[in-house]
N, C-alpha and C positions, 0 to 999 in steps of 0.2 A: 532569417526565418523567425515568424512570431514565435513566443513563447507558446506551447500547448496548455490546454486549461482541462483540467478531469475534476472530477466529483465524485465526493462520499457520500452513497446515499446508505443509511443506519437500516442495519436488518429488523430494526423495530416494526419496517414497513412489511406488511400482510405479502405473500408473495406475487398477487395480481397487482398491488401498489407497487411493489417493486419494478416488477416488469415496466409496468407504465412509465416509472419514471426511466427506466434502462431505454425504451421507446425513445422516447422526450429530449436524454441525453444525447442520445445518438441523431436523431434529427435538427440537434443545436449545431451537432460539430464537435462535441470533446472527445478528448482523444482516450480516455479511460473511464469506466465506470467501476471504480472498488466500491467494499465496504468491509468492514471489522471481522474480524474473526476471534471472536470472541465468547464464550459462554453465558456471560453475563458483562455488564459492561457500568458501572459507575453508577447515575441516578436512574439509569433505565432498569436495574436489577429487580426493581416488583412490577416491569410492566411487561406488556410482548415483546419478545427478542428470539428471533429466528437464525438456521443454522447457515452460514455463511456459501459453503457450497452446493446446496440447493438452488440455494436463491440465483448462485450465479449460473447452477444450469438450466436454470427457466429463465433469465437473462439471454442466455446464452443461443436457446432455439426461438426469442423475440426479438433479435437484431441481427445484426449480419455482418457492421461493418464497426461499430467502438470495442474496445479492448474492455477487455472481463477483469479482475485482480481480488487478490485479498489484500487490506493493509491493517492489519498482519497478520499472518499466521506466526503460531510459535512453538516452541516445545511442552508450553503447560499443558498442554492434554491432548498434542497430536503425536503419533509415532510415527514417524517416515514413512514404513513399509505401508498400512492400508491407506496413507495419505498419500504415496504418491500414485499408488492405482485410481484415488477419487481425481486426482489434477490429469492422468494419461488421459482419465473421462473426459473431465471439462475441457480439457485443447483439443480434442477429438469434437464435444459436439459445439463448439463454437467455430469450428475447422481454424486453429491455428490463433485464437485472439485472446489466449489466457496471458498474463502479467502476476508472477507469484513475488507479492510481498511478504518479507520473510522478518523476523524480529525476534530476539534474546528472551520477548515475555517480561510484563513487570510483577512484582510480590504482591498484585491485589489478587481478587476471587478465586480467577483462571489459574490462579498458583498453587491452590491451597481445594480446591473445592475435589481433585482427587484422592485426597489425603497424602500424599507427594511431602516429604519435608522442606521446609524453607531454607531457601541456597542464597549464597552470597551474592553477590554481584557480580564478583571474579569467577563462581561457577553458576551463575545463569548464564554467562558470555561463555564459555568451556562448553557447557552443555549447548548451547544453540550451535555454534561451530561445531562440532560433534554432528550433533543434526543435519544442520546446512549441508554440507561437505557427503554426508549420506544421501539425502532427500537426490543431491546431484546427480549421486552414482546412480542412485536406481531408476533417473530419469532418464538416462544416456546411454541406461546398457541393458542387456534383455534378462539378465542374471548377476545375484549380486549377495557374496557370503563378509559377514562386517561384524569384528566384534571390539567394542568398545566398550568406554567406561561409563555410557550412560544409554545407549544401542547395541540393540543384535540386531540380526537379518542372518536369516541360514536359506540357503538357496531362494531366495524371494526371484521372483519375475513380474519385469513389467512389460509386456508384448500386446500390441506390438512397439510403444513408448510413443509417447507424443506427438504429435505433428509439428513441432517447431523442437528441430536440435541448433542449440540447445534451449531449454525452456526457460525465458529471461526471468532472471531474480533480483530483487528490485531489494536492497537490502538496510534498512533502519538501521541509525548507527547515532551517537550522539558523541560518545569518548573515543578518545585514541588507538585504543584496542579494537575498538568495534568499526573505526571508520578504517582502520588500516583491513582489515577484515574483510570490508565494505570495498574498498577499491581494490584488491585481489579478486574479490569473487564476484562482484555484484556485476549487471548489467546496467544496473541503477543505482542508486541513493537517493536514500529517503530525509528526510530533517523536519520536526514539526517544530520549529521553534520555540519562543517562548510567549506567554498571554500577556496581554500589561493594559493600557487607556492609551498611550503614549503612542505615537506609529513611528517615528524615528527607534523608537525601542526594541518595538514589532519589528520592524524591519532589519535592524543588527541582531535581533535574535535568530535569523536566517543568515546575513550576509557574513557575519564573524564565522560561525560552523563553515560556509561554503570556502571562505579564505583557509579554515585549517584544511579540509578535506583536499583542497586545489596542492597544497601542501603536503600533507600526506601521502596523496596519489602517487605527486611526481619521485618521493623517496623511495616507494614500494611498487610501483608498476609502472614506471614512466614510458609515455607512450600510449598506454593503455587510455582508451573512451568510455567512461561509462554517464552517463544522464544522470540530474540532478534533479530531485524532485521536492517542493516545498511543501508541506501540509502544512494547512491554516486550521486554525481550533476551529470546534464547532462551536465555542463563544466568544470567537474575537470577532470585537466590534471594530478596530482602528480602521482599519484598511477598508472598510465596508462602510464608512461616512461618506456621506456625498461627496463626491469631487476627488476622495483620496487616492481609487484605485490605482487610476492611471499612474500614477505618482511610485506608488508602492509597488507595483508591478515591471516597471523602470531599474526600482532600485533591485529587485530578485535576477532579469536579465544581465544587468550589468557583475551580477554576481555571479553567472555564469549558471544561474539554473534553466533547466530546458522545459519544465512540466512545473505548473502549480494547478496543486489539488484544494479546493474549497468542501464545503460542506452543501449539499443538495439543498435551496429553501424548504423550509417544512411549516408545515401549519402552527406550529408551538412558537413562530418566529425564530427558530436558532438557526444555526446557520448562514448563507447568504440572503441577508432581506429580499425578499420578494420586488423590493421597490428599488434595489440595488443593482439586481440582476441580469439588468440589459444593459448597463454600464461597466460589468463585468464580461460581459461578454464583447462589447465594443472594444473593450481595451487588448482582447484578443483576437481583434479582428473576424469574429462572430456573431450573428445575429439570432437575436431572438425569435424561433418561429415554433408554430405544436409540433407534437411527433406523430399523432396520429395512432 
């Protein structure tokens, strides 16, 4: 089976832009359409930046057949309980095509712009499991009382819960703690490697994480499947030079991932060049055509 190819397209985009691209995606053939979830997001924070699940429920009644996702949601400013009433919504009106990417949260804005105190590394990972592990419960069950050291929930209901039990979690993980974490619970795994000029670089910055995780797994859930997923920066250039793709896309297969996620072309040039783009989809056995 080929590799699957999805894309981030950035909630920068206006939400009739978004749609259009969700259109577009879905008429290429990818098999996912995320985007950030985020409140603000790195050099985009003085320009437009829209709310993550909106976007994907007007995604959501513009297609019919690509997968919807966040990559990622976190703990910095969601609480379980009204967020998993918003995801019952979205798998509800996309009938079944929601993919909930899940993550620990890093210490920029989204950490801090609640007035929230700054946490370690070792309790942003406590606190996302915390989360995770909830977010679960109350996607599974129609009532759900939970008291923790970083979550309550006193009789909360989600009814009638979701159209896919269970709702796959797609779970960011980089260190040992978080990938063990990751292969317990996840449906998936996430890894956006690392940025560099180099593609040999680029490239082990994927396939070394996938050898530990292969490793991991089998110590903590052996037997267990779950999908490997690669995010490419929305500024790596290696893999996106002429000629390289196919090459680099070889090297992710053989590493055992099942899904690489790229960045949507966008007019600022970032992400997949424009002039790259049907070479990227060649390499996944997809063609280029509009969406209409």
């Amino acid at each position: 089976m080929p590799v699957d190819l999805s894309a981030v397209v950035l909630p920068d985009h206006a939400p009739a832009a978004f749609t259009a691209a969700a259109r577009e995606a879905q008429a290429t053939g990818l098999r996912t359409l995320w985007t950030y979830d985020h409140l603000s997001w790195r050099d985009f924070r003085d320009g437009p930046w829209f709310s993550a699940v909106p976007l994907l429920a007007a995604a959501a009644t513009a297609t019919d057949t690509i997968r919807l996702g966040t990559l990622v949601a976190s703990p910095n400013f969601r609480h379980p309980v009204p967020f998993a009433a918003e995801l019952q919504t979205l798998d509800h009106l996309s009938g079944g095509r929601l993919d909930l990417g899940v993550g620990a949260g890093t210490s920029a804005q989204d950490a801090h712009v609640l007035g929230l105190p700054a946490l370690t590394p070792a309790d942003r990972q406590s606190r996302f499991e915390e989360w995770t592990d909830l977010l679960a419960a109350l996607l599974s069950q129609r009532r759900t009382d939970a008291a923790g050291r970083w979550f309550t929930a006193a009789d909360a209901r989600v009814v009638p819960g979701p159209v896919q039990s269970p709702l796959p979690l797609t779970v960011a993980a980089a260190g040992p703690r978080g990938m063990r974490f990751a292969a317990r619970t996840g449906a998936a795994w996430v890894t956006y490697g690392a940025a560099g000029d180099d593609l040999d670089a680029v490239a082990a910055g994927f396939t070394e994480p996938a050898r530990r995780f292969s490793q991991l797994l089998a110590e903590v859930a052996p037997g267990r499947a779950v999908r490997r997923l690669a995010l490419v920066g929305l500024d790596e250039a290696a893999p996106f030079a002429p000629g390289a793709y196919a090459g680099f896309l070889a090297r992710l297969e053989a590493a055992g991932f099942d899904e690489v996620c790229v960045h949507w072309p966008r007019p600022d040039g970032r992400g997949v060049p424009a002039a790259v783009f049907a070479e990227v989809l060649a390499a996944h056995g997809l063609a280029e055509r509009s969406g209409g």
